[in-house]
FIVO-451271 format. One record per residue (C-alpha): residue in one letter; x, y, z. Coordinates in steps of 0.05 Angstrom, whole numbers, plus 32768, in hexadecimal, padded with zeros to 4 digits. Layout:
# residues N
aXYZ ...
END
This chain:
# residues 78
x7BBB7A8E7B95 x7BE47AB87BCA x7C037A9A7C01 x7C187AC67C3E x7C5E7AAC7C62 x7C6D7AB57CAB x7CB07AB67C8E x7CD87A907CD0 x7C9D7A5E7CCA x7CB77A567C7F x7CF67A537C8A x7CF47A157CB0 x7CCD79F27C81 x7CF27A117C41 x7D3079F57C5E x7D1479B27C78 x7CF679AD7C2A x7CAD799D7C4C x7C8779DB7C1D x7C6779C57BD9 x7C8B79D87B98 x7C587A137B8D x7C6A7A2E7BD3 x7CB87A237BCC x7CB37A487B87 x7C927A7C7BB2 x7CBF7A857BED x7CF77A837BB1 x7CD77AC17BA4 x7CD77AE17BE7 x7D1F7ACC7BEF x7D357AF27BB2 x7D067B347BBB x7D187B397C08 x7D5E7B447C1F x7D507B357C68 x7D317AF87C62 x7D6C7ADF7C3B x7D937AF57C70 x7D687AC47CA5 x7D647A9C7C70 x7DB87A8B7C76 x7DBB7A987CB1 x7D8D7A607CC3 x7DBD7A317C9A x7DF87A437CBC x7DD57A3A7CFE x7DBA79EB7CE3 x7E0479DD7CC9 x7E2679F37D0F x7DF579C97D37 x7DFF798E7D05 x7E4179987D17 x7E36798D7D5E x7E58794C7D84 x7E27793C7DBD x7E3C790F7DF0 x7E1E79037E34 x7E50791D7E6E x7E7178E07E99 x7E4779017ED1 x7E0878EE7EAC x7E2778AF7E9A x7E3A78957EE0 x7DF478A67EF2 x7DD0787F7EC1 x7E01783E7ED6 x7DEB78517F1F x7DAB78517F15 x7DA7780E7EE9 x7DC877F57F27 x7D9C77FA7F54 x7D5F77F67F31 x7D7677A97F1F x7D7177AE7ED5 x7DAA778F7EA7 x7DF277A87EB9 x7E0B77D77E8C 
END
């Protein structure tokens, strides 16, 4: 059985491990024959370990406005 890729489609779930063995073994394939889709292949990586990387914290703008509004909307003090 052939399986057609939409190789960004793939990528995503190659990397998130959500393909079957028989279409991992497959994409394997692709990855090896297919020098740019290597290429989006790592780059893809890079790009998940740089946003894994990412501290996210709400500004104290955002902050002070969420305490303002519990205020006055007479829920629990925060």
């Amino acid at each position: 059985m052939t399986i057609y890729f939409t190789p960004n489609d793939h990528l995503i779930r190659y990397v998130y491990q959500e393909m079957s063995e028989e279409e991992s073994i497959e994409f394997e394939e692709m990855l090896r024959k297919d020098d740019d889709l290597m290429q989006d292949y790592l780059g893809f990586l890079s790009t998940i370990d740089q946003i894994n990387g990412l501290i996210l914290e709400p500004s104290d703008k955002v902050v002070a406005s969420i305490k303002e509004k519990a205020k006055t909307s007479g829920l629990q003090k925060v």
